[in-house]
LOLOKOL-848920 format. One line per field, with one value per residue (C-alpha): residue number from 1; residue in one letter; x, y, z. Coordinates in steps of 0.2 Angstrom, whole numbers, plus 2048, in hexadecimal, padded with zeros to 3 digits. Layout:
BEGIN
i	NUM,...
aa	A,...
east	X,...
north	Y,...
up	Z,...
END
This chain:
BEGIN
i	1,2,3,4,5,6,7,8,9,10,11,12,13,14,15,16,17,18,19,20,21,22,23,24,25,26,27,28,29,30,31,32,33,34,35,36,37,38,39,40,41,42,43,44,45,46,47,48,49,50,51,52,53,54,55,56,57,58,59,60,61,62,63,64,65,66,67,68,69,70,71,72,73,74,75,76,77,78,79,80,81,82,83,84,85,86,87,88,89,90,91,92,93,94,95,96,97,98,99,100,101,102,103,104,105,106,107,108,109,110,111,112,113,114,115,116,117,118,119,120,121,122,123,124,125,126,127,128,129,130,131,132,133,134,135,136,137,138,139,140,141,142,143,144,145,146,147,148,149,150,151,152,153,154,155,156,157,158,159,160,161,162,163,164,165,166,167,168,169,170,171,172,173,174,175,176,177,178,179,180,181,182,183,184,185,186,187,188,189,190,191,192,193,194,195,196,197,198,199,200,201,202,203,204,205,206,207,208,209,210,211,212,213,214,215,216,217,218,219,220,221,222,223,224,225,226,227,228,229
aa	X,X,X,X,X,X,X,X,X,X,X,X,X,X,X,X,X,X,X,X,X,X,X,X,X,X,X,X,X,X,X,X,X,X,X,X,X,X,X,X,X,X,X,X,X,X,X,X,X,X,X,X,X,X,X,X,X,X,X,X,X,X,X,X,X,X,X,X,X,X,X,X,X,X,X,X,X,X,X,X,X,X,X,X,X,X,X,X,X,X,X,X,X,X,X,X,X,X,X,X,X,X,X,X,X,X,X,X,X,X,X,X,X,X,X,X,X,X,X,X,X,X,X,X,X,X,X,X,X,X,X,X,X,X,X,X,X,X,X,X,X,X,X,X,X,X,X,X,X,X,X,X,X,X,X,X,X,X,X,X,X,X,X,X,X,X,X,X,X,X,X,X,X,X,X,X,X,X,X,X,X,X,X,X,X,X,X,X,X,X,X,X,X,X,X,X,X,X,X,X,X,X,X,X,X,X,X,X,X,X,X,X,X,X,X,X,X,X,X,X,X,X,X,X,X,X,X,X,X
east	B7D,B8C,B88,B94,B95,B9B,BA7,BB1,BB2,BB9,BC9,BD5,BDE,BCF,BCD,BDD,BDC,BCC,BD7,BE5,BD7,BD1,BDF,BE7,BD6,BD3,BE5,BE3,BD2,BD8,BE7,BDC,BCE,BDE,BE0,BCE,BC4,BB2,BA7,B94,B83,B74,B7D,B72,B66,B6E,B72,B63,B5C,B64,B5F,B50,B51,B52,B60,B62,B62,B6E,B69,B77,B7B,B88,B93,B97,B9C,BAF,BAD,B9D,BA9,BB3,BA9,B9D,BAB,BAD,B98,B94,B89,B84,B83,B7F,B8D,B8B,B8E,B99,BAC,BAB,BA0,BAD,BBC,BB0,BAA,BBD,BBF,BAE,BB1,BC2,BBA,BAF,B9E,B94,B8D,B7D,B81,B76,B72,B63,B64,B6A,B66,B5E,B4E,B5C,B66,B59,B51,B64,B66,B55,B5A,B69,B60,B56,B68,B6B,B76,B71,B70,B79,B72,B78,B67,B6D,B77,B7C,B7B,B70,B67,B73,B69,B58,B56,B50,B46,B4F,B54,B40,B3A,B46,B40,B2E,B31,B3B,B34,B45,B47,B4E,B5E,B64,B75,B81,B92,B9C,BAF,BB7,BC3,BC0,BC3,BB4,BB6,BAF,BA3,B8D,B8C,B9E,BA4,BAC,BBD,BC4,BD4,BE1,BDE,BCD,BBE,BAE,B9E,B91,B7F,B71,B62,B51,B4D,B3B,B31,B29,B19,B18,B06,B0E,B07,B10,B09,B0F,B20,B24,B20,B2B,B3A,B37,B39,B49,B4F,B4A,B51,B64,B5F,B5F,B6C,B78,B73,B78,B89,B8B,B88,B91,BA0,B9E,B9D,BAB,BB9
north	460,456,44E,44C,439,43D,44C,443,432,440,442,435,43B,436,426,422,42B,41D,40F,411,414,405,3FB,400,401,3ED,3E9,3F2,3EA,3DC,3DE,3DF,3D3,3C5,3CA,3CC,3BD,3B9,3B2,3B1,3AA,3A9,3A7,396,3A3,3A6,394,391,39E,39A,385,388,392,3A3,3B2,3BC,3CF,3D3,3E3,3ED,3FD,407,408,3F8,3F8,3F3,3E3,3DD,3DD,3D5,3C6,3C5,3C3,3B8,3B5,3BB,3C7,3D8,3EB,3FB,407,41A,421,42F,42F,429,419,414,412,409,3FD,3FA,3F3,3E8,3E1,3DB,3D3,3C8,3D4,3DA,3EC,3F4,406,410,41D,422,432,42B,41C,415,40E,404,3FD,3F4,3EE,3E8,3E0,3D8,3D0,3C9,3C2,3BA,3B1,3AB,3BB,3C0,3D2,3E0,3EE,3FB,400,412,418,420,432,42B,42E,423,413,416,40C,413,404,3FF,3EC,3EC,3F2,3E5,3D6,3DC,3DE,3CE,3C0,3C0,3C1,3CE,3CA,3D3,3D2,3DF,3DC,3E3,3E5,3E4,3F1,3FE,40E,419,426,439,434,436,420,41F,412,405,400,3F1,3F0,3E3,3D3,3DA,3CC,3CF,3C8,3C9,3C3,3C0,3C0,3B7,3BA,3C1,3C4,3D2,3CD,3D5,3DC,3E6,3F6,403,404,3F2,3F6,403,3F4,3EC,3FB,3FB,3EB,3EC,3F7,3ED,3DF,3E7,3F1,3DF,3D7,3E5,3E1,3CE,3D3,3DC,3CC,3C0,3CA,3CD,3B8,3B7,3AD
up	209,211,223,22F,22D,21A,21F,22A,21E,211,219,218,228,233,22A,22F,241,243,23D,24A,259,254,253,263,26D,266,26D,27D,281,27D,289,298,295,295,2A8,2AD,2B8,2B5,2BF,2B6,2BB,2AE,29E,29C,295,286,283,284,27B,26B,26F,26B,259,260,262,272,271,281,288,294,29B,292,29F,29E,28C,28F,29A,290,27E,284,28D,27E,270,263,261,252,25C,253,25B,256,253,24D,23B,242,248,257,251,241,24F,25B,24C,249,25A,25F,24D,252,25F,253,255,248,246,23E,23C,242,253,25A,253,23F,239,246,23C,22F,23E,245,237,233,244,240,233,23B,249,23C,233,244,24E,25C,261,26E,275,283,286,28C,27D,275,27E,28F,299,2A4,2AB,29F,293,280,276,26A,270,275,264,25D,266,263,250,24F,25A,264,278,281,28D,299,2A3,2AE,2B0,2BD,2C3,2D5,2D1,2C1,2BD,2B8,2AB,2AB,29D,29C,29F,2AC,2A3,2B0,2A9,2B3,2B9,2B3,2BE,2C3,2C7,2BC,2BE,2B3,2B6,2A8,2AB,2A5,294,28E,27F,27A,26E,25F,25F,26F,271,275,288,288,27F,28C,29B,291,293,2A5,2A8,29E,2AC,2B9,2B4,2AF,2C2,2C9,2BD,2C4,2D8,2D5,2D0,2DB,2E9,2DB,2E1,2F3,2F3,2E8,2F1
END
């Protein structure tokens, strides 16, 4: 039986329809992250982090999709991306941006993206999630980056980023897109551990916590730009 990941790989015209999303997507990102001003607090936690021998796995909010690529270029970080349509074109653009990407969604492939991403934390990448994709709930986080730092010894890292002046799109996450020249701030939080004899009450403390930290992540941005000059 053919999936629909296979169908559309089958026809040459959405192989090339994927290319060109890709391409211009990339440039256009690109475009508007040249304008945009940052203003950060907290990124001592991923320097220090990977200091002492380990890799962070940054947990955000889908929403914030379009800001965060383009702060968090050019690491060598790795993100899950789909197997359908939709996750080739995406995977064009975040790789032009220097990202890696373990294929995989949590409704395909989940189980071998992670062990992937696993393996790349272990080689010395460190790891993206937006904690609410793909599909939402908007805001909750699924497991996934908790499961990962239980399963490979690796802290969790939280961070929000946030625009003075956005559009917001008509989509389930509404995604913030900045606008050219807009101030972003983004604030990382403190890193934690999830131990790996977790149980699954333990793992789910773990979840909320998650939230509560990208909750408060999301409050300090939004004083970061209320003091901004």
């Amino acid at each position: 039986m053919t999936t629909p990941t296979e169908s559309w790989r089958d026809s040459r015209r959405k192989r090339v329809e994927a290319a060109a999303i890709s391409t211009v997507g990339y440039r256009a990102i690109a475009a508007l992250g040249a304008t945009l001003r940052w203003k950060t607090e907290g990124f001592e936690h991923f320097d220090a982090i990977r200091a002492a021998g380990h890799q962070p796995i940054l947990a955000f909010w889908h929403g914030r999709i379009l800001p965060a690529t383009y702060y968090f270029r050019r690491r060598g970080i790795v993100v899950i991306t789909s197997e359908n349509f939709d996750g080739e074109w995406i995977a064009g653009i975040i790789e032009r941006f220097g990202y890696g990407t373990s294929r995989g969604s949590s409704s395909r492939g989940g189980p071998r993206a992670l062990l992937q991403m696993s393996r790349d934390l272990a080689s010395g990448r460190p790891a993206g999630f937006t904690v609410d994709g793909p599909r939402g709930p908007a805001r909750v986080s699924q497991p996934g980056a908790v499961w990962l730092a239980k399963a490979s010894g690796h802290p969790v890292l939280p961070f929000h980023c946030e625009a003075d002046r956005f559009w917001t799109l008509r989509s389930w996450d509404r995604t913030q897109v900045p606008k050219p020249f807009a101030r972003v701030a983004i604030s990382v939080g403190e890193p934690f551990y999830v131990p790996r004899r977790a149980s699954e009450d333990e793992v789910e403390q773990c979840r909320q916590r998650l939230d509560a930290a990208l909750f408060a992540a999301e409050a300090r941005t939004t004083l970061m730009l209320e003091q901004w000059g």
